[in-house]
PDB file of N, CA, C and O in Angstrom:
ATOM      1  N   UNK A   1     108.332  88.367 161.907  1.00  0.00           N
ATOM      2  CA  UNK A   1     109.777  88.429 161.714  1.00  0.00           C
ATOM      3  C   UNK A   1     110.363  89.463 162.677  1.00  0.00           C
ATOM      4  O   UNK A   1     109.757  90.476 163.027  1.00  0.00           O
ATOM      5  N   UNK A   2     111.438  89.165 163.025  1.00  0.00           N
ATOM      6  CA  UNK A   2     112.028  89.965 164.241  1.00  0.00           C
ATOM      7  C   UNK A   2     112.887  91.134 163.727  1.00  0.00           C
ATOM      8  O   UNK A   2     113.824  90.706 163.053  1.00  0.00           O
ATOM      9  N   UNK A   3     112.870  92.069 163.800  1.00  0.00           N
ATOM     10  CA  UNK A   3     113.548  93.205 163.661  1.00  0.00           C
ATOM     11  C   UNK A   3     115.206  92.964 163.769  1.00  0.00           C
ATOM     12  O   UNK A   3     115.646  92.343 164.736  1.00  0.00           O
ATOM     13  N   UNK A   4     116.102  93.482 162.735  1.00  0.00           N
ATOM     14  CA  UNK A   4     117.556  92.854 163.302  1.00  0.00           C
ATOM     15  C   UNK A   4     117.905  94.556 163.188  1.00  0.00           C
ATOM     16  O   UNK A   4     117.554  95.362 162.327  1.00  0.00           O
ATOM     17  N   UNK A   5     118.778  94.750 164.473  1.00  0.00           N
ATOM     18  CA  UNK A   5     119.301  96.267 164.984  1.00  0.00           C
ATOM     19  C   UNK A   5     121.075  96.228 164.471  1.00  0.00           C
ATOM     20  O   UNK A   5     121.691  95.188 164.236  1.00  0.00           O
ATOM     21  N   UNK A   6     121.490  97.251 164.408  1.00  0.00           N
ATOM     22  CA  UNK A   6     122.878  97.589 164.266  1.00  0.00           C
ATOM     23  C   UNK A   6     123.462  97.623 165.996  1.00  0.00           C
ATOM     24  O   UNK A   6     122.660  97.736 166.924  1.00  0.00           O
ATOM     25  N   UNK A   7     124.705  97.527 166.176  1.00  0.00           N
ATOM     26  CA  UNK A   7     125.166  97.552 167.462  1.00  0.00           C
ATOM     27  C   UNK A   7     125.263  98.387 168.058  1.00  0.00           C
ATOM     28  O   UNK A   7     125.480  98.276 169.265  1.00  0.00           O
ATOM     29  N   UNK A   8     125.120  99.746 167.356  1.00  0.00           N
ATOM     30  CA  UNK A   8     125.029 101.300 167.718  1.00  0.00           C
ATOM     31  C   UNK A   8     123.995 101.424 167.830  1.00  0.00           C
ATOM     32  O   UNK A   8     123.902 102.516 168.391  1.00  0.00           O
ATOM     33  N   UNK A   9     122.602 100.877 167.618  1.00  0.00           N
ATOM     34  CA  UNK A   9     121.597 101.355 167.923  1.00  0.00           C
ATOM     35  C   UNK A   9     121.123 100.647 168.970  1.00  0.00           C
ATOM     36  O   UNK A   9     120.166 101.154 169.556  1.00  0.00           O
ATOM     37  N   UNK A  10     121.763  99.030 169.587  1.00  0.00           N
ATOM     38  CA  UNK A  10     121.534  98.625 170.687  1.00  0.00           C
ATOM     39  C   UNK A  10     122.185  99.613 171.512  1.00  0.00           C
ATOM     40  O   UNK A  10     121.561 100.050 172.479  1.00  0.00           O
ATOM     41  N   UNK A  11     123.382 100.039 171.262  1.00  0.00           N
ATOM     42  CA  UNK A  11     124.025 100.810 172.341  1.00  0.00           C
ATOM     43  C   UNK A  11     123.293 101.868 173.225  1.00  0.00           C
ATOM     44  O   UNK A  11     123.294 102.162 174.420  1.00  0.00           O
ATOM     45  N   UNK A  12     122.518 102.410 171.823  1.00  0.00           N
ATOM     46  CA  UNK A  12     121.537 103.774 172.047  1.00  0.00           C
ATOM     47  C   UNK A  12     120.550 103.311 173.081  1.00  0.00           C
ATOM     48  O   UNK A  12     120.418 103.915 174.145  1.00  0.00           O
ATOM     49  N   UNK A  13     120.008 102.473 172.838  1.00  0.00           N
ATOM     50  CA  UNK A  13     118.389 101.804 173.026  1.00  0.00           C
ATOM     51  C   UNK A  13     118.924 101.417 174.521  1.00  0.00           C
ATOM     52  O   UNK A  13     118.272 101.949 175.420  1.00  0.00           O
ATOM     53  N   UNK A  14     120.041 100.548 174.950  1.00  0.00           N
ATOM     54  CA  UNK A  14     120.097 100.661 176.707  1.00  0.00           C
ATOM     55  C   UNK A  14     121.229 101.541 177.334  1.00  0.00           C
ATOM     56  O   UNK A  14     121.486 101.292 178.512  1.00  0.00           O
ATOM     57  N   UNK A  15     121.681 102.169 176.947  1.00  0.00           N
ATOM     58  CA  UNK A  15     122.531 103.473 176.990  1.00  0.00           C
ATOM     59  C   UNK A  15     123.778 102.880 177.437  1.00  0.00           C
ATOM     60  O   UNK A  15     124.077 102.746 178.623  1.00  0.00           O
ATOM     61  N   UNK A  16     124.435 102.559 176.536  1.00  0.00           N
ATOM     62  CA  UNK A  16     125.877 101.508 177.009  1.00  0.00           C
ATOM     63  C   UNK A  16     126.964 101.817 175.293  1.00  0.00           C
ATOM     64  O   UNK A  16     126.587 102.352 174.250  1.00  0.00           O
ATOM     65  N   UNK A  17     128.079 101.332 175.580  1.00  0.00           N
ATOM     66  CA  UNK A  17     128.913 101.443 174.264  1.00  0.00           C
ATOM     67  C   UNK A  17     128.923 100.290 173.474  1.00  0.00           C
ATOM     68  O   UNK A  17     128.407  99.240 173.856  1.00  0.00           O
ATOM     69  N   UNK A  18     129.367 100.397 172.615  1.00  0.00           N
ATOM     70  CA  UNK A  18     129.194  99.477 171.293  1.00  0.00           C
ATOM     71  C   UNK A  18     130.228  98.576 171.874  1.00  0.00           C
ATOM     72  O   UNK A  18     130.279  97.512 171.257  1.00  0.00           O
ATOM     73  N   UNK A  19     131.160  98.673 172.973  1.00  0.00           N
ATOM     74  CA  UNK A  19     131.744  97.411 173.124  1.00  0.00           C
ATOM     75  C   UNK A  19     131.047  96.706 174.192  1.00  0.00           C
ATOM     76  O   UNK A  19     131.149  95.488 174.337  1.00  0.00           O
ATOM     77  N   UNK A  20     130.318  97.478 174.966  1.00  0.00           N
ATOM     78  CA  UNK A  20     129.045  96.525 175.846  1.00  0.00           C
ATOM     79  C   UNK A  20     128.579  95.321 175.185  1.00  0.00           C
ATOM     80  O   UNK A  20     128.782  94.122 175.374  1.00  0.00           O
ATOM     81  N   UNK A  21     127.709  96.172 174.133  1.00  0.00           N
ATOM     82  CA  UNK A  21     126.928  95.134 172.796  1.00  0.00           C
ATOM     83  C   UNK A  21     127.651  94.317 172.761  1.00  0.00           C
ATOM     84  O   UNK A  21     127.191  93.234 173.122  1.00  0.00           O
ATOM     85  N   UNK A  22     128.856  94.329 172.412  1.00  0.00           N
ATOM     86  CA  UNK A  22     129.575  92.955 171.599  1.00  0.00           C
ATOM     87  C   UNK A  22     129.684  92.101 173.189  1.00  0.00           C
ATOM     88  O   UNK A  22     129.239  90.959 173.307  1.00  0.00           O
ATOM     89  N   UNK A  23     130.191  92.680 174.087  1.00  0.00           N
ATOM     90  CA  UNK A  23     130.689  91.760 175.100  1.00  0.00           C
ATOM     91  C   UNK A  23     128.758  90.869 175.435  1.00  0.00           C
ATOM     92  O   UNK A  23     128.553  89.705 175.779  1.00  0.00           O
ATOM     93  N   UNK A  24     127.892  91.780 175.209  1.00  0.00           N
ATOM     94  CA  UNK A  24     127.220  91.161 176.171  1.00  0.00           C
ATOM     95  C   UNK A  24     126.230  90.058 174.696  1.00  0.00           C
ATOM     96  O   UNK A  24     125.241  89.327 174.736  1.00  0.00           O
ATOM     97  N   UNK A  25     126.893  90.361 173.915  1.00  0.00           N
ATOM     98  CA  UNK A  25     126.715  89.049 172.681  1.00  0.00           C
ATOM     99  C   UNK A  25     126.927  87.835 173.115  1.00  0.00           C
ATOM    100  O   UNK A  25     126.212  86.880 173.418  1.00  0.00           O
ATOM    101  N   UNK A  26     128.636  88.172 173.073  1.00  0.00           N
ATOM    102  CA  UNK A  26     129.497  87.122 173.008  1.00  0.00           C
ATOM    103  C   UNK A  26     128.920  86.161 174.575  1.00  0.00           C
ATOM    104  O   UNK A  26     128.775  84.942 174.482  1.00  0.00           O
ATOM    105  N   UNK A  27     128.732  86.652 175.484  1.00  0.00           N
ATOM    106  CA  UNK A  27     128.021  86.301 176.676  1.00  0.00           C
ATOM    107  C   UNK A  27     126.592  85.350 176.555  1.00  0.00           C
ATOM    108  O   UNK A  27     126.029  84.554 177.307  1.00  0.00           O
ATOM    109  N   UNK A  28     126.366  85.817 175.362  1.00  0.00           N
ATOM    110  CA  UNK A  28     125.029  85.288 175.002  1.00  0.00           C
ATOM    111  C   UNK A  28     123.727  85.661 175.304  1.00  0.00           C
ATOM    112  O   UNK A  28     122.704  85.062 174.975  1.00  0.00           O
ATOM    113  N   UNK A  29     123.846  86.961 176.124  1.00  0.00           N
ATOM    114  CA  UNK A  29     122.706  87.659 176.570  1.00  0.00           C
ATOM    115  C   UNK A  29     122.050  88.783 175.557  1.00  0.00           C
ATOM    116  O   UNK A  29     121.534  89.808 176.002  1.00  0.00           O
ATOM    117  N   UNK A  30     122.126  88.476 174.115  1.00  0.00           N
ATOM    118  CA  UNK A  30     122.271  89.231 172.640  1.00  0.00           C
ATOM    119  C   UNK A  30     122.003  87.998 171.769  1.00  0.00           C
ATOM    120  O   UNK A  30     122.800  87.063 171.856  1.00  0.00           O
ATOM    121  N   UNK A  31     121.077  87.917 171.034  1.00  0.00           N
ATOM    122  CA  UNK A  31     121.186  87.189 170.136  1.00  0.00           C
ATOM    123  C   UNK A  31     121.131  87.983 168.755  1.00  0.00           C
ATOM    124  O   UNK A  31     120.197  88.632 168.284  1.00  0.00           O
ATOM    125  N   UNK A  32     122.865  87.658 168.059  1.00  0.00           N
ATOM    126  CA  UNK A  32     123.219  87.941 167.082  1.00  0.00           C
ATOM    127  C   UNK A  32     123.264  87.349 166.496  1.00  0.00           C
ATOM    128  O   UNK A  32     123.623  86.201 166.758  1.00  0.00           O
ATOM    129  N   UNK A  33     122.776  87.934 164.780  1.00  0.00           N
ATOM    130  CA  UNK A  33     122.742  87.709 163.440  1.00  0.00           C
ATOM    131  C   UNK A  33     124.083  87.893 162.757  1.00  0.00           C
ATOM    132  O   UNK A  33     124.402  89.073 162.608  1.00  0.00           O
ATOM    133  N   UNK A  34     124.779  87.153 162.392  1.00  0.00           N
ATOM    134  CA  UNK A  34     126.159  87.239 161.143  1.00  0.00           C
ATOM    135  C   UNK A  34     125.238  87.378 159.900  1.00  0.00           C
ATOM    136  O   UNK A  34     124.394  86.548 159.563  1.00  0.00           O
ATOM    137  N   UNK A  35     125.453  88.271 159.415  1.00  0.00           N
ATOM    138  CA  UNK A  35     124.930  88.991 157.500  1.00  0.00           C
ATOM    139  C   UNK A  35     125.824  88.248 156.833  1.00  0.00           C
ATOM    140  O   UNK A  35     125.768  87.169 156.243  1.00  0.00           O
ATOM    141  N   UNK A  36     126.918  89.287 157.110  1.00  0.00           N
ATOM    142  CA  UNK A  36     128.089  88.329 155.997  1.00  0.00           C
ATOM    143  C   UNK A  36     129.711  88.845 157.118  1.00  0.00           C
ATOM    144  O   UNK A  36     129.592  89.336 158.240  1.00  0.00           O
ATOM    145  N   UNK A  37     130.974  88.586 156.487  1.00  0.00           N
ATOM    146  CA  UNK A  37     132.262  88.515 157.224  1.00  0.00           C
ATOM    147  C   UNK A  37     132.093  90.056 158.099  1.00  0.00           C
ATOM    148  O   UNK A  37     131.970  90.922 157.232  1.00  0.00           O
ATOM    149  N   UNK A  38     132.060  90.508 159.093  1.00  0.00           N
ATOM    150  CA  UNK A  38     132.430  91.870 159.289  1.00  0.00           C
ATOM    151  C   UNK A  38     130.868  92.540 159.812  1.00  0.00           C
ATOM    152  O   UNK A  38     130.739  93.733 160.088  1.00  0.00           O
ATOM    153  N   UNK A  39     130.074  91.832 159.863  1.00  0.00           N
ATOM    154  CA  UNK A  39     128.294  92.758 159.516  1.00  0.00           C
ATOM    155  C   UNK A  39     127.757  91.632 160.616  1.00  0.00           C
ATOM    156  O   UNK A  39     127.814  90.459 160.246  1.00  0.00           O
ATOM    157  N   UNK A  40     127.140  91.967 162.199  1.00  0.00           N
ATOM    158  CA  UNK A  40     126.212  91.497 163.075  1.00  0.00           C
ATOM    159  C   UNK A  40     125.471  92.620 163.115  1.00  0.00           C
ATOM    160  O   UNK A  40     125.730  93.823 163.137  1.00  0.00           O
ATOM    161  N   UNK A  41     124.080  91.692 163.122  1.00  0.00           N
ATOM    162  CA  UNK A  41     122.753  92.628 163.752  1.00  0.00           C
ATOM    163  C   UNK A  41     122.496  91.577 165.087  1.00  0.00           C
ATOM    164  O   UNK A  41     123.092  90.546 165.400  1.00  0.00           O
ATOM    165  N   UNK A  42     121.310  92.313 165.755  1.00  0.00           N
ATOM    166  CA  UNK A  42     121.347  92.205 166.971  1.00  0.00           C
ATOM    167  C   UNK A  42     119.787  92.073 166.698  1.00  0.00           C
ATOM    168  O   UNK A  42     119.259  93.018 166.112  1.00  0.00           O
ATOM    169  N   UNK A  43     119.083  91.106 167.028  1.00  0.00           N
ATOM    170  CA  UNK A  43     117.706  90.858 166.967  1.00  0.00           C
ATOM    171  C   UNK A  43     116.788  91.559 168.437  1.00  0.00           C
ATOM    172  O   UNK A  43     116.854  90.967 169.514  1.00  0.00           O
ATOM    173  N   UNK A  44     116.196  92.495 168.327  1.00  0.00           N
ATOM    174  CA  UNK A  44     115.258  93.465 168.769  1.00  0.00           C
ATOM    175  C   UNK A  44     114.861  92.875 169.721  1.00  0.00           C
ATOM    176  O   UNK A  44     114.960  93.410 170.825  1.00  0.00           O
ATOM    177  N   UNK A  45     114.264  91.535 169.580  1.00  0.00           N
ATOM    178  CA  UNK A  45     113.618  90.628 170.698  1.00  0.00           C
ATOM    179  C   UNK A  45     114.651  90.494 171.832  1.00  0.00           C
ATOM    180  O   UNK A  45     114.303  91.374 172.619  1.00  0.00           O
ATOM    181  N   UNK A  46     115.323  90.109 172.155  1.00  0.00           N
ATOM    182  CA  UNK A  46     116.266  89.690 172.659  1.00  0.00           C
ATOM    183  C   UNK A  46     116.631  91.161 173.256  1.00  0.00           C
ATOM    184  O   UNK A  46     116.793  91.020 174.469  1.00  0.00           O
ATOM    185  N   UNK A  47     116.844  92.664 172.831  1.00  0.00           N
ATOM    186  CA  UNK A  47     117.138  93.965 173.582  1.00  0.00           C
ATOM    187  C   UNK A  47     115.917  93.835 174.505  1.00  0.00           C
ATOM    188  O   UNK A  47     115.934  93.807 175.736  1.00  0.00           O
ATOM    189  N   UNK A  48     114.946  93.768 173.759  1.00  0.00           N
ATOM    190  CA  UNK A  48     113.744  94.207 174.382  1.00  0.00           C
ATOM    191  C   UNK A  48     113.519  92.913 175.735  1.00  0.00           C
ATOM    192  O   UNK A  48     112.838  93.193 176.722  1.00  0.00           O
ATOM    193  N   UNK A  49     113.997  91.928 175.627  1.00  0.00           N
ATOM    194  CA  UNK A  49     114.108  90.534 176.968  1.00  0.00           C
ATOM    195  C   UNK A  49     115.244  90.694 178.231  1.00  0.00           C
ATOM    196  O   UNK A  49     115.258  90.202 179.359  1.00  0.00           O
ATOM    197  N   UNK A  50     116.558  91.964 177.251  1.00  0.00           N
ATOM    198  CA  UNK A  50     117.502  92.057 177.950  1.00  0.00           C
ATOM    199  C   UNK A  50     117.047  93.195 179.260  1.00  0.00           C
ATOM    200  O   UNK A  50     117.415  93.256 180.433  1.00  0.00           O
ATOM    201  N   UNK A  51     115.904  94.185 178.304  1.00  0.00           N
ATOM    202  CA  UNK A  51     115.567  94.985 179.628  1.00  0.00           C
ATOM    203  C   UNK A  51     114.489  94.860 180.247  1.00  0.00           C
ATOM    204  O   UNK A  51     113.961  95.636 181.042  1.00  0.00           O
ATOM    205  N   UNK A  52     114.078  93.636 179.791  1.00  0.00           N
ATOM    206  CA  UNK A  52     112.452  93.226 180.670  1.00  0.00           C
ATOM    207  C   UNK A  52     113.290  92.758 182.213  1.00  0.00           C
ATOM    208  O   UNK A  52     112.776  93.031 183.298  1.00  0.00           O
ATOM    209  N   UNK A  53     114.345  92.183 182.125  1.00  0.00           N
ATOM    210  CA  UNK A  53     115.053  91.659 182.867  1.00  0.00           C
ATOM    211  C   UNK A  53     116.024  92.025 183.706  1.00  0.00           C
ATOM    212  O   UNK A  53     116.847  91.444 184.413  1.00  0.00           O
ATOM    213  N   UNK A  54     115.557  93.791 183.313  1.00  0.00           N
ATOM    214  CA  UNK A  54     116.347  94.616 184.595  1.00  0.00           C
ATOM    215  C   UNK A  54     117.683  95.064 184.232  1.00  0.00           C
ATOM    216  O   UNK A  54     118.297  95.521 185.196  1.00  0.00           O
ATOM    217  N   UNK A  55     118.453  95.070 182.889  1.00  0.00           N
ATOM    218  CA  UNK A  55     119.410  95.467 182.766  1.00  0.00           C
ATOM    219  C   UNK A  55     119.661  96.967 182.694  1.00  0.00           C
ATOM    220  O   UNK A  55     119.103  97.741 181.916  1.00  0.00           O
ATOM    221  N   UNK A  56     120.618  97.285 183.653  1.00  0.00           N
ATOM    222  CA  UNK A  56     121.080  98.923 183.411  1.00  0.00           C
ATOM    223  C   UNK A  56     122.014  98.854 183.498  1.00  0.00           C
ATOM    224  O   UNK A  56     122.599  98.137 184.310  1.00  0.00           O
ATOM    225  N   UNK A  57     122.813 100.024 182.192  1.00  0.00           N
ATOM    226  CA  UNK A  57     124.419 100.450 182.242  1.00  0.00           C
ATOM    227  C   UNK A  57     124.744 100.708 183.292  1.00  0.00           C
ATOM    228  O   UNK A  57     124.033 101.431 183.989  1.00  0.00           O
ATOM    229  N   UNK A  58     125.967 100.181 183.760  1.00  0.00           N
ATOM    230  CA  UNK A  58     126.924 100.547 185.066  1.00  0.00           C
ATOM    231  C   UNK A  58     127.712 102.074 184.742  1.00  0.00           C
ATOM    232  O   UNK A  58     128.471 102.457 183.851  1.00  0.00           O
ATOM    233  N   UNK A  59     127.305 102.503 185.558  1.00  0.00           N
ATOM    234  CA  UNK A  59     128.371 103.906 185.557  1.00  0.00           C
ATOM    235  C   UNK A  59     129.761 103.840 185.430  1.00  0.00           C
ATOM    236  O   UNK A  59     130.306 102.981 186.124  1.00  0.00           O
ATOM    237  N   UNK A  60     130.437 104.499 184.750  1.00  0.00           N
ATOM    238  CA  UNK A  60     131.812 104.098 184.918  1.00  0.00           C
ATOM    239  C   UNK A  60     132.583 104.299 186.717  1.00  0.00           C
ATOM    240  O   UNK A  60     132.276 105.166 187.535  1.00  0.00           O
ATOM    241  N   UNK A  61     133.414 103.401 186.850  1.00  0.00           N
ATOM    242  CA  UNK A  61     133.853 103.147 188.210  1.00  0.00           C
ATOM    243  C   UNK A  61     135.162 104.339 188.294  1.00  0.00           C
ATOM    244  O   UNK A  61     135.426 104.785 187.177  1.00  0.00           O
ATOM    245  N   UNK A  62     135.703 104.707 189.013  1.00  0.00           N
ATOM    246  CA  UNK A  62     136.320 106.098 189.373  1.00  0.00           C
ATOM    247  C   UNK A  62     137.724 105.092 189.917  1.00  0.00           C
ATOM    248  O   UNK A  62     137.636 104.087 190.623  1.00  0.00           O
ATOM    249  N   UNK A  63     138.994 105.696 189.357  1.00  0.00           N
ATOM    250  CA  UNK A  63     140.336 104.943 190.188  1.00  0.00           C
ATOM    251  C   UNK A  63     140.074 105.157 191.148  1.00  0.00           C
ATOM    252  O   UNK A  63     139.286 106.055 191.445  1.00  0.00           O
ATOM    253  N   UNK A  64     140.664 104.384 191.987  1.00  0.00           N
ATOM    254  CA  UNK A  64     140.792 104.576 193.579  1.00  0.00           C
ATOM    255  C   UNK A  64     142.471 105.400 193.496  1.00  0.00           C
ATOM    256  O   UNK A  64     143.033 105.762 194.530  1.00  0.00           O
TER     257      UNK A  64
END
């Protein structure tokens, strides 16, 4: 059985913000669990595929 994570602790685990997580859900590169109205987990497998695959947080970009 696969481990299901909170979105703050994906955040932690590839060093990005909790609105990363959601965007990079909704993207489909996250496979999320709906609990109930209001409550996604984030299945472990899928963090752990996201950084086999080379993902790193982007630095934030500076105004020009």
């Amino acid at each position: 059985m696969d481990t299901l994570l909170k979105r703050r602790e994906v955040a932690d685990r590839i060093h990005a913000s909790e609105a990363t997580v959601r965007r990079l859900g909704r993207a489909g590169q996250l496979d999320e669990v709906r609990i109930s109205p209001g409550v996604v987990r984030v299945r472990a497998s899928s963090v752990d595929r996201l950084i086999e695959h080379g993902y790193t947080a982007r630095e934030p970009q500076e105004a020009a």
